[in-house]
Backbone atoms as SQL, in Angstrom:
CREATE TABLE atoms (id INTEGER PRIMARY KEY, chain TEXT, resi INTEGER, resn TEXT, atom TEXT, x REAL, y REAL, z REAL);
INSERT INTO atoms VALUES
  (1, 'A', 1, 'UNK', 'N', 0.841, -1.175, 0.000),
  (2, 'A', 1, 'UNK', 'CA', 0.000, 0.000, 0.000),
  (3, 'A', 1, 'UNK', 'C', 0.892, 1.245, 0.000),
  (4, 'A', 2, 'UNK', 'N', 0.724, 2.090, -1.194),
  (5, 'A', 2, 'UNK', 'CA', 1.388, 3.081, -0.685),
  (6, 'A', 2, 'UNK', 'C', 0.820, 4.350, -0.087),
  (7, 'A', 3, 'UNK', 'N', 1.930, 5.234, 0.678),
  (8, 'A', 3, 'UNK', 'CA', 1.560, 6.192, 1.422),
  (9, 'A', 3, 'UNK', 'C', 1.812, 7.610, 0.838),
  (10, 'A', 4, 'UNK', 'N', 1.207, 8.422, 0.775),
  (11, 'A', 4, 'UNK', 'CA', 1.510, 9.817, 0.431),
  (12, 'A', 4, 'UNK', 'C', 0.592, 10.811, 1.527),
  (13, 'A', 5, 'UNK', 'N', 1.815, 11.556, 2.093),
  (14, 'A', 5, 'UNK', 'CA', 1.635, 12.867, 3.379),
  (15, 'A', 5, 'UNK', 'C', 2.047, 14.049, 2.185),
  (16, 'A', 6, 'UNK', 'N', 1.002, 14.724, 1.949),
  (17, 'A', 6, 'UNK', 'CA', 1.101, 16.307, 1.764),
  (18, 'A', 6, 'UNK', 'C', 1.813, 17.292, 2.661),
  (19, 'A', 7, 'UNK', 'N', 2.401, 18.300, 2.623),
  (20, 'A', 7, 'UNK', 'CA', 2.987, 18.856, 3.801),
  (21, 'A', 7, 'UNK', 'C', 3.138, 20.029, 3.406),
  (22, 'A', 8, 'UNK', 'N', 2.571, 21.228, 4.051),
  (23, 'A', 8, 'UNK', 'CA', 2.752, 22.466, 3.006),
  (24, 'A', 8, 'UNK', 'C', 2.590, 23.359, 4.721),
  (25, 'A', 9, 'UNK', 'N', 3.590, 24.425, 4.722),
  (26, 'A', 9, 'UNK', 'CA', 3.783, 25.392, 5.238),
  (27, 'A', 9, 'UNK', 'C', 2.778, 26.450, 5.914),
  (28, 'A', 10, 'UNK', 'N', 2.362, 26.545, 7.186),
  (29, 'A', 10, 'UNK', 'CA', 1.433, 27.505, 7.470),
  (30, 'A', 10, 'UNK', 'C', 2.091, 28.673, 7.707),
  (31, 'A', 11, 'UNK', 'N', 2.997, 28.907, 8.495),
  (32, 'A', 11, 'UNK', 'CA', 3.296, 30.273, 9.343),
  (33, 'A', 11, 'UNK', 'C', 4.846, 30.690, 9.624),
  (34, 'A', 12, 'UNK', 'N', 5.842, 31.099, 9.326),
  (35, 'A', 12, 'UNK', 'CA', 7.381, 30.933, 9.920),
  (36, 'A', 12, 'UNK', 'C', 7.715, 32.218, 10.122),
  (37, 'A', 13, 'UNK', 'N', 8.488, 32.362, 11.375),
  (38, 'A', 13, 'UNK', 'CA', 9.093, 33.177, 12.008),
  (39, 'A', 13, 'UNK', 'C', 10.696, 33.070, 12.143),
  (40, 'A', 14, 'UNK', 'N', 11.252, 34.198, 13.061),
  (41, 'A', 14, 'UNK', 'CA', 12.648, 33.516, 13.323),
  (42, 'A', 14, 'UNK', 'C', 13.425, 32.126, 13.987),
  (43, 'A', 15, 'UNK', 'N', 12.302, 31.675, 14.611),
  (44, 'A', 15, 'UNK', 'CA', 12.549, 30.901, 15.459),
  (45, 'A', 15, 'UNK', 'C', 12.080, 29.383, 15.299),
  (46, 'A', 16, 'UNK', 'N', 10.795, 29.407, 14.155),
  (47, 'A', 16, 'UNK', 'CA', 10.097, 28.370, 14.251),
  (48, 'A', 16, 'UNK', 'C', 9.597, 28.273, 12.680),
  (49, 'A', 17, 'UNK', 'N', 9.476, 27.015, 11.939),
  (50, 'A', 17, 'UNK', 'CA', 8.247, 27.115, 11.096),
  (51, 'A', 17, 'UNK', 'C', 7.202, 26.317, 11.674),
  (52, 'A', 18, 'UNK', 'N', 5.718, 26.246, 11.187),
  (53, 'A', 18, 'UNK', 'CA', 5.087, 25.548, 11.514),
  (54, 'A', 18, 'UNK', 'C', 4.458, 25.261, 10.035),
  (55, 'A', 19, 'UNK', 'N', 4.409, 23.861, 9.796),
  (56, 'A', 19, 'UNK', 'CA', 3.562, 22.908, 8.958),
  (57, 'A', 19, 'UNK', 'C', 2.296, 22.083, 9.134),
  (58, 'A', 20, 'UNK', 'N', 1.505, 22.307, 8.123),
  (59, 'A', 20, 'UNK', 'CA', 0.300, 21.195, 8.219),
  (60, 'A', 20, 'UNK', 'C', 0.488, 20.028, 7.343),
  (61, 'A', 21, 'UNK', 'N', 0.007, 19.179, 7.629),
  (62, 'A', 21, 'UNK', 'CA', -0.135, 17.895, 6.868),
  (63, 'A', 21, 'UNK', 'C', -1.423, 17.058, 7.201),
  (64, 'A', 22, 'UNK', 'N', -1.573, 16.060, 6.449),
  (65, 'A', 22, 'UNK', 'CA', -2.755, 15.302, 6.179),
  (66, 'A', 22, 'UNK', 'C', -2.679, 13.463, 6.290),
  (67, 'A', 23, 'UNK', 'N', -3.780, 12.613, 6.585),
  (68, 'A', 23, 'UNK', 'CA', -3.878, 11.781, 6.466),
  (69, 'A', 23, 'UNK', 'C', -5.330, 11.128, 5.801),
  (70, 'A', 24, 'UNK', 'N', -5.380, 10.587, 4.996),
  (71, 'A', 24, 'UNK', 'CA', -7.327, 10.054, 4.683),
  (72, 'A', 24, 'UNK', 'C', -7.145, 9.237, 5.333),
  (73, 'A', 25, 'UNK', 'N', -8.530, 9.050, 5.558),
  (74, 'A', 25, 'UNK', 'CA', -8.928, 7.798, 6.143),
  (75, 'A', 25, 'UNK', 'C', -9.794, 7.175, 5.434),
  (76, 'A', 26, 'UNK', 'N', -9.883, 5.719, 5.104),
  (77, 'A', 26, 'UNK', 'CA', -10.434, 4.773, 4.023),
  (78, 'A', 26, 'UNK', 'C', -11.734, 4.171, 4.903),
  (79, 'A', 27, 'UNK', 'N', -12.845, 3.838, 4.043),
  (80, 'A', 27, 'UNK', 'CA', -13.871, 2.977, 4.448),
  (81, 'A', 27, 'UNK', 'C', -14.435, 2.010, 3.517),
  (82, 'A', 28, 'UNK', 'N', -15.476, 1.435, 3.381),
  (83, 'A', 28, 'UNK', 'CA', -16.330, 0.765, 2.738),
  (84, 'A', 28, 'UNK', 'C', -16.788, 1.743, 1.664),
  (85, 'A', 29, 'UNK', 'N', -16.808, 1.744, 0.495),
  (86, 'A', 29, 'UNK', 'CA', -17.505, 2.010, -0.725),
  (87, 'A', 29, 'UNK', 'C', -18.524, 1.165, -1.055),
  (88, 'A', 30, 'UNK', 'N', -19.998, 1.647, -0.593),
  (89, 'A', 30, 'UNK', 'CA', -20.934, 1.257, -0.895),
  (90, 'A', 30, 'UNK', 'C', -21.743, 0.833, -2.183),
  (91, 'A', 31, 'UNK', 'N', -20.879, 1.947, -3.444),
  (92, 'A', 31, 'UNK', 'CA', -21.482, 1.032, -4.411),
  (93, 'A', 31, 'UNK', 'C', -20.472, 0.249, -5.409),
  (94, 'A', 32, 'UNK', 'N', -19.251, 0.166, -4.913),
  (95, 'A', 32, 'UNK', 'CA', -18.508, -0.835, -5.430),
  (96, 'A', 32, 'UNK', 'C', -17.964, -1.656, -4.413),
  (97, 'A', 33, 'UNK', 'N', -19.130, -2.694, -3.998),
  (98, 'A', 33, 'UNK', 'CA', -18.430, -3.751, -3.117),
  (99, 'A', 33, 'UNK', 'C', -17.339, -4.138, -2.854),
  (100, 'A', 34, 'UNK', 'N', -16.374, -4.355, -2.037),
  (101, 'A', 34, 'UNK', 'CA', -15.028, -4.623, -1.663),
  (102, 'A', 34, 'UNK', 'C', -13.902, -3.641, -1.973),
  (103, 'A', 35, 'UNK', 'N', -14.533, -2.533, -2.606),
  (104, 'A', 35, 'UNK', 'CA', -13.610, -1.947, -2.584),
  (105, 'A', 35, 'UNK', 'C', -13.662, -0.484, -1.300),
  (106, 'A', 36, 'UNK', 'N', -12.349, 0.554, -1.594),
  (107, 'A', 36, 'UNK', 'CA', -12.653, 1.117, -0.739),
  (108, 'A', 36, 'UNK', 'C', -12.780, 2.842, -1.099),
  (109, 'A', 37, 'UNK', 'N', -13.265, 3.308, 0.091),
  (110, 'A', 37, 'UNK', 'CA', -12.723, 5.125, -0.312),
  (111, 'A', 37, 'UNK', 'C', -12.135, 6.500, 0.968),
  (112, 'A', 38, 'UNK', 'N', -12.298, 7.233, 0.299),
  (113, 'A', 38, 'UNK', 'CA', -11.816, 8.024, 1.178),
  (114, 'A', 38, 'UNK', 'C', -12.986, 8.954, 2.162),
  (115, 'A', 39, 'UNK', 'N', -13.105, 8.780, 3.269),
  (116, 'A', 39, 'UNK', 'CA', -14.497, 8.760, 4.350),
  (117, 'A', 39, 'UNK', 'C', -14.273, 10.231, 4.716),
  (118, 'A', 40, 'UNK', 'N', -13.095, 10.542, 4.831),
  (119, 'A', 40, 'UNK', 'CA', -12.390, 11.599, 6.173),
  (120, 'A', 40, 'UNK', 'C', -11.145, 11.938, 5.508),
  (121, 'A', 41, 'UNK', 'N', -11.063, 13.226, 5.860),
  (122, 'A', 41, 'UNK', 'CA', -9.471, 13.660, 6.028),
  (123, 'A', 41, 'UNK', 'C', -9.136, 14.117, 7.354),
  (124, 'A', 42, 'UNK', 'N', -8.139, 13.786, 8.200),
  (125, 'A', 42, 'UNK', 'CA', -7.282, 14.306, 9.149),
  (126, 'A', 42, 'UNK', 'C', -6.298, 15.312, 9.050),
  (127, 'A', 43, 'UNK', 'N', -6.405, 16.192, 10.280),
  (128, 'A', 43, 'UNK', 'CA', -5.304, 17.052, 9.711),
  (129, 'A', 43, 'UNK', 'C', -4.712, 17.658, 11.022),
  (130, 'A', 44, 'UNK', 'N', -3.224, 17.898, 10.959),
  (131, 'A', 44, 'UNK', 'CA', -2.720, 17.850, 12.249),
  (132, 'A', 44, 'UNK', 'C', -1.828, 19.434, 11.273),
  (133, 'A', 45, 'UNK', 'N', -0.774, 19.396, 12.519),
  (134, 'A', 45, 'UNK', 'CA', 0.061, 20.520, 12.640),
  (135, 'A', 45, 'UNK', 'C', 1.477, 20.137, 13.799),
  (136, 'A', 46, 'UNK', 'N', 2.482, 20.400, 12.838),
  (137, 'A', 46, 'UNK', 'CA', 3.561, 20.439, 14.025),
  (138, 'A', 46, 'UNK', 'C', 4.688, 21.593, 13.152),
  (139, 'A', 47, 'UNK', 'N', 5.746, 21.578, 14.264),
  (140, 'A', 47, 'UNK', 'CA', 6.927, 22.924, 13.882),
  (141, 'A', 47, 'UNK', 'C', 7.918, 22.372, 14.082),
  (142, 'A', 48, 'UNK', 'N', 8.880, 22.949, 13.276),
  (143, 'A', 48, 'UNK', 'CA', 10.237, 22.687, 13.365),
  (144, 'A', 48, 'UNK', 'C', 11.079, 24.188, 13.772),
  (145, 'A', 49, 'UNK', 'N', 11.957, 23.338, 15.038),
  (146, 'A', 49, 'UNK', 'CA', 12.837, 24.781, 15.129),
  (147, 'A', 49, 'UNK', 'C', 13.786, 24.856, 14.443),
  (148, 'A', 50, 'UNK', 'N', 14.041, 26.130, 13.765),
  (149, 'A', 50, 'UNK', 'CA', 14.932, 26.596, 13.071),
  (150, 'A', 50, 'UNK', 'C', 16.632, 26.265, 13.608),
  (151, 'A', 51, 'UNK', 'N', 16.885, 26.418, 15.365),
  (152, 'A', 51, 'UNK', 'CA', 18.102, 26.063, 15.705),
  (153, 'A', 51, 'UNK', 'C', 18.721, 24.989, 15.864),
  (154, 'A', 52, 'UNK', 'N', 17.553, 23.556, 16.187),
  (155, 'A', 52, 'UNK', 'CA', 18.190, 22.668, 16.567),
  (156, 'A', 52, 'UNK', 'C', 17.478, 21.386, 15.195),
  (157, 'A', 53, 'UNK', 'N', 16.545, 21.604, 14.355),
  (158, 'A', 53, 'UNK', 'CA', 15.966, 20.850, 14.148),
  (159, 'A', 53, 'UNK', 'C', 14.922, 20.225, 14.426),
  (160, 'A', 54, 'UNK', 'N', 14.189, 20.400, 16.091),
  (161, 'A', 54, 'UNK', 'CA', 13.335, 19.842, 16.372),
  (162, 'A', 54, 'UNK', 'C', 12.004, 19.549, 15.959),
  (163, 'A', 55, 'UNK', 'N', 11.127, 18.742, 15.521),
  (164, 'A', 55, 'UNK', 'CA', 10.254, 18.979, 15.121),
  (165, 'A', 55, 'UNK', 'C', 8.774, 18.613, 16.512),
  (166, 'A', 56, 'UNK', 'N', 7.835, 19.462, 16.711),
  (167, 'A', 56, 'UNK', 'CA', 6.619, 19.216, 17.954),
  (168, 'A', 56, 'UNK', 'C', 5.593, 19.108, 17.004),
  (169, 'A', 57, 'UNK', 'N', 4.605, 18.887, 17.875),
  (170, 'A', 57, 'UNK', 'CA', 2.864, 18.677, 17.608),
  (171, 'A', 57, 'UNK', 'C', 2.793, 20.235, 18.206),
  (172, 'A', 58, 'UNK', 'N', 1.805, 20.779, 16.930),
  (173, 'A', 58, 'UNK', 'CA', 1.797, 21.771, 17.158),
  (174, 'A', 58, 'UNK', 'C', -0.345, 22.219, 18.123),
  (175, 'A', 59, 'UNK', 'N', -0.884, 21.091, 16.892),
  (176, 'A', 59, 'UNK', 'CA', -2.253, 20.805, 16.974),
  (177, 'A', 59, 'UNK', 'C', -2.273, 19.518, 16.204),
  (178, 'A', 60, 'UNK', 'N', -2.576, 18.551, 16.937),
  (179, 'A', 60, 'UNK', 'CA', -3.235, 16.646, 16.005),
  (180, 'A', 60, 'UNK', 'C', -4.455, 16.893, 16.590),
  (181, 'A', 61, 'UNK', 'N', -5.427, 17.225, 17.342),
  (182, 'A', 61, 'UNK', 'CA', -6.435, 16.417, 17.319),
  (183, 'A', 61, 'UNK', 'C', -6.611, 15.502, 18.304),
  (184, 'A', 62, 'UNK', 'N', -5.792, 15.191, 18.557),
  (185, 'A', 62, 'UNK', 'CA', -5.619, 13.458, 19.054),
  (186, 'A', 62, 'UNK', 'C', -5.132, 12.374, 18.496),
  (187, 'A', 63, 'UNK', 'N', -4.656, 12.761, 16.949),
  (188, 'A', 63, 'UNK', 'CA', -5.077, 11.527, 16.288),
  (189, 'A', 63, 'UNK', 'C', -3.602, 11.330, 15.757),
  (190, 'A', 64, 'UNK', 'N', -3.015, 12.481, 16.217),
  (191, 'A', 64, 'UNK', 'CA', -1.765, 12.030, 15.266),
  (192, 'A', 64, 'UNK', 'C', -0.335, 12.152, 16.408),
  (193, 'A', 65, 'UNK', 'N', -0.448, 11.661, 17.543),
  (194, 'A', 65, 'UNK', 'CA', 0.507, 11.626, 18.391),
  (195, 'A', 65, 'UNK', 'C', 1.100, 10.361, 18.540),
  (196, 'A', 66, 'UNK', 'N', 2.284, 10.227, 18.044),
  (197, 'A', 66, 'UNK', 'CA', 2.936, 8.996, 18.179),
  (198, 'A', 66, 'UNK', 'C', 2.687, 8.359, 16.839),
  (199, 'A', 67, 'UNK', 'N', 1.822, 8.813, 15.806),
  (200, 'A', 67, 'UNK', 'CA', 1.642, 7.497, 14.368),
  (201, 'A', 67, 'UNK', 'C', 2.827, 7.778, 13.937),
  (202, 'A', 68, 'UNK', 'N', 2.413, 6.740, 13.012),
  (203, 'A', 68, 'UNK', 'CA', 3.642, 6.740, 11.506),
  (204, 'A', 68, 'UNK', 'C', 3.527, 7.928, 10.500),
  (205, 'A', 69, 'UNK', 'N', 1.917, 8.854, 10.987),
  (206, 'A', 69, 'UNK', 'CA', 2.292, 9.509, 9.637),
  (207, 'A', 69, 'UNK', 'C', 3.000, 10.742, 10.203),
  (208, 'A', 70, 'UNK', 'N', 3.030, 11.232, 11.988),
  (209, 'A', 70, 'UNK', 'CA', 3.996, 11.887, 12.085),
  (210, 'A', 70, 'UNK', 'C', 5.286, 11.944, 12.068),
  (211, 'A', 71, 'UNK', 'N', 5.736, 10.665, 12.442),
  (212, 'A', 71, 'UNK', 'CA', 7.054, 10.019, 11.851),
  (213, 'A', 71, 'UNK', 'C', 7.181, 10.241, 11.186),
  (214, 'A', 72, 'UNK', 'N', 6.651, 9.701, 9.389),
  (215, 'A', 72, 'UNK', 'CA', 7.693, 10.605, 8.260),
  (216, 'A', 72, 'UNK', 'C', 7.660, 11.924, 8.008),
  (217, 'A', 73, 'UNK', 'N', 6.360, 12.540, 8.905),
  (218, 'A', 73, 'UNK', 'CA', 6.373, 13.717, 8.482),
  (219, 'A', 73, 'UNK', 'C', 7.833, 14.734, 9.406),
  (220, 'A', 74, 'UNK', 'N', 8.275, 14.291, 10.581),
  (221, 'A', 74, 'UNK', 'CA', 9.452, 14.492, 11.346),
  (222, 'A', 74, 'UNK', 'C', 10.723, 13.975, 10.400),
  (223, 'A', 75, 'UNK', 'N', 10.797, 13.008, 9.973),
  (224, 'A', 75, 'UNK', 'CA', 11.839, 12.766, 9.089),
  (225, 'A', 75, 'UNK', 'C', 12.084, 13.772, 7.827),
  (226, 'A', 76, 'UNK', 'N', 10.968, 13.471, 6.911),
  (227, 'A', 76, 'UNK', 'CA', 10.909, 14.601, 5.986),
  (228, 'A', 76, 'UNK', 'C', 11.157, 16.188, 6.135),
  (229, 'A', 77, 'UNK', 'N', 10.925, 16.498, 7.171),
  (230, 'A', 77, 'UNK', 'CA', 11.131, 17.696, 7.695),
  (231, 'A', 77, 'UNK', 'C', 12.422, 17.928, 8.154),
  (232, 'A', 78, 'UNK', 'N', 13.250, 16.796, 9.122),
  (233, 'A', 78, 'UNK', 'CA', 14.180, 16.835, 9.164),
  (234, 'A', 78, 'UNK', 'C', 15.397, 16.891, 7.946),
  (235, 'A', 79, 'UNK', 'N', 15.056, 16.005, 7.157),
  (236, 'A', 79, 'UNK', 'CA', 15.937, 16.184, 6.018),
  (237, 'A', 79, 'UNK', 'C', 15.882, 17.568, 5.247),
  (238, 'A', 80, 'UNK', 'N', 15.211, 18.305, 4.814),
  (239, 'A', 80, 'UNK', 'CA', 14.638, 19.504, 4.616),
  (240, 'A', 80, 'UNK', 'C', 15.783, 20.602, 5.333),
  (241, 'A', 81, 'UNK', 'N', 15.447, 20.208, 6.610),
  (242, 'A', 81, 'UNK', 'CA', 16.514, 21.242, 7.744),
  (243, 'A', 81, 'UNK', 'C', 17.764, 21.164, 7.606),
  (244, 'A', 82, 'UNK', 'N', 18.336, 19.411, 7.671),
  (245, 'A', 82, 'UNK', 'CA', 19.789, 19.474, 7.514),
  (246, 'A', 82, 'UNK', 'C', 20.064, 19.927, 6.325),
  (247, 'A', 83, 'UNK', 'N', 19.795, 20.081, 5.388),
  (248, 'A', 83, 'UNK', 'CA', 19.962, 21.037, 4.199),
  (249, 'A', 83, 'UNK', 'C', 19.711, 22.689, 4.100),
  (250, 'A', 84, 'UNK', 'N', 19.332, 23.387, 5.018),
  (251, 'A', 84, 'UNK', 'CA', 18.939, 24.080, 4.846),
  (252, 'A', 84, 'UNK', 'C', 17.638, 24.749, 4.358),
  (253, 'A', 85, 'UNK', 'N', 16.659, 24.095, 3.962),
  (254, 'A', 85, 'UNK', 'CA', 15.234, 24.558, 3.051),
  (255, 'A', 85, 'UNK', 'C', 14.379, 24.456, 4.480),
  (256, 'A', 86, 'UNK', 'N', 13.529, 25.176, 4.197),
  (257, 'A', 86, 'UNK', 'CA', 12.090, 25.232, 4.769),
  (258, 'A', 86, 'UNK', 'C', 11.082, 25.696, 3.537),
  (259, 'A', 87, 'UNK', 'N', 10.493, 24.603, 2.773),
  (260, 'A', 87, 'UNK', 'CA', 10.041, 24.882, 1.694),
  (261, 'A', 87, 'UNK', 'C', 8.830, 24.992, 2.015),
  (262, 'A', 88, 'UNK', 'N', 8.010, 25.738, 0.964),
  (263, 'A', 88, 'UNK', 'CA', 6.214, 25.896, 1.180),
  (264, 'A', 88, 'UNK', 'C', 5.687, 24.759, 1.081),
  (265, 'A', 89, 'UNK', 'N', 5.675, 23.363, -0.176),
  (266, 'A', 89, 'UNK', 'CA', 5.283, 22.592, 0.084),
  (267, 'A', 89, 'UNK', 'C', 6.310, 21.080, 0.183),
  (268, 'A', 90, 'UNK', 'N', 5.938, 20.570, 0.181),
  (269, 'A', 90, 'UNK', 'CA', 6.730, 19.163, 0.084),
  (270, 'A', 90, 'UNK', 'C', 5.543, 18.065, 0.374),
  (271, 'A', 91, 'UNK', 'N', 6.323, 16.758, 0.636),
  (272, 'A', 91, 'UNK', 'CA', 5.542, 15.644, 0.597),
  (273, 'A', 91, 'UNK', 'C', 6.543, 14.230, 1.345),
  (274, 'A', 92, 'UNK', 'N', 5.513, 13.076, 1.944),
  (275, 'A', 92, 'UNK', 'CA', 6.299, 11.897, 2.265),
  (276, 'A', 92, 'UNK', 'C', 5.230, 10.929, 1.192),
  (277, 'A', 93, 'UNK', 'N', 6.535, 10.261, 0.704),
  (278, 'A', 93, 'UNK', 'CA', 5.483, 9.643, -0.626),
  (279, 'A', 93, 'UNK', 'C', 7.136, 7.739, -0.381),
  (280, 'A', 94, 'UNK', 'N', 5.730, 7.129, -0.209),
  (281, 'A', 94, 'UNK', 'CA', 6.650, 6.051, -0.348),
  (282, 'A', 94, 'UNK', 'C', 5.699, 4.960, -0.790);
């Protein structure tokens, strides 16, 4: 199955950017039996500091503390930093 996280830029200052990103969530497609669709979108928020790299939960919801999709979205972000960029959008696509 593959995964794709959108990730696009809300707000940056000297100190901080902050990013949103996304997750769907899949259900039952009612008129094509067995298959599936997209029910929901989730949507969280975390920041990266500009000095050390760090990346926080800025706003999940609830829903996105500790998953996998904040994980790549901390990785992706991280790589981003050790390079230098804080780009408007990007993506975790695997």
């Amino acid at each position: 199955m593959a995964v794709y996280i959108p990730i696009s830029k809300v707000s940056e200052d000297d100190v901080r950017v902050v990013y949103e990103y996304s997750k769907d969530v899949y259900g039952p497609d009612e008129s094509r039996p067995g298959r599936r669709k997209i029910v929901r979108t989730l949507i969280a928020m975390c920041a990266i500091d500009k000095a050390n790299g760090y990346v926080t939960h800025v706003d999940d919801n609830g829903w996105a503390t500790g998953s996998r999709c904040f994980l790549h979205v901390r990785r992706k972000l991280t790589v981003h930093w050790k390079a230098g960029e804080f780009p408007d959008r990007t993506c975790w696509a695997s």
